[in-house]
DOFIFI-629022 format. One record per residue (C-alpha): x, y, z; residue number from 1. Coordinates in pm, whole numbers, always signed. Each point is the difference from the previous one (the first is absolute). Layout:
REM DOFIFI-629022
{pt {X,Y,Z},NUM};
...
//
This chain:
REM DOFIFI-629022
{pt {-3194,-1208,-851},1};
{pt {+240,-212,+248},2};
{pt {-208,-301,-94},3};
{pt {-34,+5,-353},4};
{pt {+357,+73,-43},5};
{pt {+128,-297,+212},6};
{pt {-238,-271,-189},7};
{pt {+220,-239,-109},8};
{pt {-36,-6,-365},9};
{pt {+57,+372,-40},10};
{pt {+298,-80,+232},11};
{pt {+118,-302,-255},12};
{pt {-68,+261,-314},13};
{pt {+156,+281,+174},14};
{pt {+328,-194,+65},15};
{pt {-8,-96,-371},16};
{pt {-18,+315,-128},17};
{pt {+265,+145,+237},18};
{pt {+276,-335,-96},19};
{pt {-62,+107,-364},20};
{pt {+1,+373,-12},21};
{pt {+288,+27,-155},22};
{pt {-43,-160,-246},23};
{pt {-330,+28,-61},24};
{pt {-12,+378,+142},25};
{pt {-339,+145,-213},26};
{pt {-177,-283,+169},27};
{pt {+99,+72,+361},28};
{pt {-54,+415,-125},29};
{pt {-329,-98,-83},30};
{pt {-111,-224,+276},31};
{pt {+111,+334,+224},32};
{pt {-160,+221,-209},33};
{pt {-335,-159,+4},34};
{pt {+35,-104,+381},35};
{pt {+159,+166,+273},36};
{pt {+81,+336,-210},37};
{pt {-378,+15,-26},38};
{pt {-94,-59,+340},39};
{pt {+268,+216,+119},40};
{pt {-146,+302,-228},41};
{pt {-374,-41,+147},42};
{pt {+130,-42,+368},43};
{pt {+205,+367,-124},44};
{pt {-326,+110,-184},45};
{pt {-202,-61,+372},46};
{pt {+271,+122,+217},47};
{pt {-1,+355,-179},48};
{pt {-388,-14,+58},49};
{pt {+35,-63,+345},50};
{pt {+275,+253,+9},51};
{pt {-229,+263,-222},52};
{pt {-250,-28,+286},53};
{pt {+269,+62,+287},54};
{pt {-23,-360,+128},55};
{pt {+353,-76,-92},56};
{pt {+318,+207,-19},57};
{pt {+151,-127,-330},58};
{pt {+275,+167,-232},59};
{pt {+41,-322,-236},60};
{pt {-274,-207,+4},61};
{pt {+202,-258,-237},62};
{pt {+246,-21,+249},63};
{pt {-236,-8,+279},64};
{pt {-175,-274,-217},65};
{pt {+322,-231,-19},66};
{pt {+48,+79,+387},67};
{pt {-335,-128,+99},68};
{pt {+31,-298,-255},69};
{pt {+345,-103,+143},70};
{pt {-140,+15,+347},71};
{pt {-256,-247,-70},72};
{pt {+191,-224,-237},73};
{pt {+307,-3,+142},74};
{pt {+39,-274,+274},75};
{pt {-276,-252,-187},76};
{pt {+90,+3,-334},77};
{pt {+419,-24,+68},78};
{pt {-77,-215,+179},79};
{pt {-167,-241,-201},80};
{pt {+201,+93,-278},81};
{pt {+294,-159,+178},82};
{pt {-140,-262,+149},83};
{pt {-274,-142,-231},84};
{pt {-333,+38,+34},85};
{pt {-182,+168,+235},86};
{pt {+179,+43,+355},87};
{pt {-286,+156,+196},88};
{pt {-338,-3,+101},89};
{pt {-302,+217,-81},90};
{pt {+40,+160,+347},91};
{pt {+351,+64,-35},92};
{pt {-55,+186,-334},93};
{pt {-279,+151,+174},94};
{pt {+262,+132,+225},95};
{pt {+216,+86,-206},96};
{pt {-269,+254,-158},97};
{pt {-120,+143,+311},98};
{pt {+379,+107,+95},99};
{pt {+87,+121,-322},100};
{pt {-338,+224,-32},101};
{pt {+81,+130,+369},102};
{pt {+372,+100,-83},103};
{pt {-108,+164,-333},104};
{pt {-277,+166,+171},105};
{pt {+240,+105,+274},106};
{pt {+257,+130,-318},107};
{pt {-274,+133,-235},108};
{pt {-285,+174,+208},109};
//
């Protein structure tokens, strides 16, 4: 997830979309819609599974979703948002995605 969404043309499209939501705001509505609103409702979708089957302890598993989703985007994709490009390397992401699944696991189970 942390390296697909810090590729550097989904950075380039993502910053054009976010300069231009205003005033193009059903475009940016629909690039969220059929992105990140989606992934966030099948990481919900598996963390009520996993909190179903007593693995996780879960009362909003959208929120939960966004929570685990900002932990893992967070410092990478900022990042290269500000700075152009991509600012890290595969083992920092990496990194970044093994301490964000540890403190959500720590939160969450």
């Amino acid at each position: 997830m942390t390296t697909a969404l810090t590729q550097p043309q989904l950075l380039q499209l993502r910053r054009l979309i976010t300069a231009n939501a205003d005033t193009f705001p059903d475009l940016g509505a629909a690039w969220y819609a059929q992105g990140f609103e989606r992934v966030l409702a099948t990481l919900a979708a598996t963390f009520q599974h996993l909190t179903d089957h007593g693995l996780l302890r879960i009362d909003d598993p959208l929120l939960a979703a966004n929570h685990f989703s900002g932990m893992l985007l967070w410092i990478p994709v900022n990042k290269a948002m500000f700075h152009g490009g991509p600012q890290h390397t595969q083992a920092e992401l990496d990194h970044c995605a093994d301490e964000g699944v540890r403190v959500f696991l720590a939160a969450y189970r």
